[in-house]
C-alpha positions as CSV (number, residue, x, y, z in Angstrom):
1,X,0.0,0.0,0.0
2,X,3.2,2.4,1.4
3,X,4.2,1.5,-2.3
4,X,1.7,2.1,-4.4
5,X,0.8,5.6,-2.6
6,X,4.4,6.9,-3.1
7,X,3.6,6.0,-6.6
8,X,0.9,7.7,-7.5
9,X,2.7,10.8,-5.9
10,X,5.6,10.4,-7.8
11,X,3.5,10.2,-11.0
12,X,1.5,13.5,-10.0
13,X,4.4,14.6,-9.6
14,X,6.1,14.4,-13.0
15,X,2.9,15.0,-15.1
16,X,2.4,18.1,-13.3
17,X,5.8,19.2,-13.6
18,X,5.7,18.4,-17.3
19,X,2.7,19.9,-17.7
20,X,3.5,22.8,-16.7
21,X,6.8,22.9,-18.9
22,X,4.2,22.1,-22.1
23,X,2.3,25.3,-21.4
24,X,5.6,27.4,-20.8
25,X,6.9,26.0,-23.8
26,X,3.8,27.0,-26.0
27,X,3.3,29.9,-25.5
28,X,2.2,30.9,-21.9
29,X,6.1,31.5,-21.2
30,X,6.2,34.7,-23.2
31,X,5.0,37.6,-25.9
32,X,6.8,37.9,-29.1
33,X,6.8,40.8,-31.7
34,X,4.3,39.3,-34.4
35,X,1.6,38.7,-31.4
36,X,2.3,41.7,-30.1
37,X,2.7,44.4,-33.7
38,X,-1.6,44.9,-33.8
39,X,-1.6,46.2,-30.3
40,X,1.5,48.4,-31.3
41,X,0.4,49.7,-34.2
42,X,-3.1,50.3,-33.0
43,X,-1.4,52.4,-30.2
44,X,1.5,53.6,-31.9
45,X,0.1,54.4,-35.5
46,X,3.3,57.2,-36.7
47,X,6.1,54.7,-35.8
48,X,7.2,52.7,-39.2
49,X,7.9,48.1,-38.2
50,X,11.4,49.3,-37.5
51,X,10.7,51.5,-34.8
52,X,7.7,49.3,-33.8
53,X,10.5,46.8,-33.3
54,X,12.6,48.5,-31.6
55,X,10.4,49.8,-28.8
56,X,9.4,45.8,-28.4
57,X,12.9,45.3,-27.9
58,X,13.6,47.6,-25.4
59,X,10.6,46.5,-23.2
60,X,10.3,43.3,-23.9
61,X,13.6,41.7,-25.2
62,X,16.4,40.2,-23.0
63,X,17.2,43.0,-20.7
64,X,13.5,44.5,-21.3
65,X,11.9,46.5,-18.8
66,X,8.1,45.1,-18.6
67,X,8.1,41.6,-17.1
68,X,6.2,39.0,-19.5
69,X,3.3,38.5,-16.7
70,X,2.5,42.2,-17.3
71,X,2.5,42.3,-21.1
72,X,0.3,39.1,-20.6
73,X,-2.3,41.2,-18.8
74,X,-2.2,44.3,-21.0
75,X,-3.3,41.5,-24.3
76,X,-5.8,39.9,-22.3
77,X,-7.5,43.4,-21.8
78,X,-7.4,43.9,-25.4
């Protein structure tokens, strides 16, 4: 019984862990430009796909300001 109870723990476990690492993986782990240009240009309409680009960059890329969680919220509000 001690057995089979550790099991089943152990196999919550690891399908939990792995599926949470499917969602992070497909898409829940982060914006990226192309899902994030039609809020852009809607709120940004005189900046040309460069400069569109380059803001996205600056808040959003490696060293971005805006924390992914965030720029979740402000699509989902779209």
């Amino acid at each position: 019984m001690r057995k089979f109870v550790i099991g089943i723990l152990g196999a919550g476990f690891i399908l939990g862990a792995g599926t949470y690492a499917f969602a992070e993986e497909n898409g829940n782990g982060g914006l990226n430009f192309g899902q994030m240009k039609p809020m852009i240009e809607e709120m940004h309409p005189d900046l040309s796909t460069k400069e569109q680009k380059d803001m996205f960059e600056s808040c959003h890329g490696k060293d971005g300001m805006m924390q992914q969680s965030g720029a979740e919220s402000m699509m989902n509000n779209f």
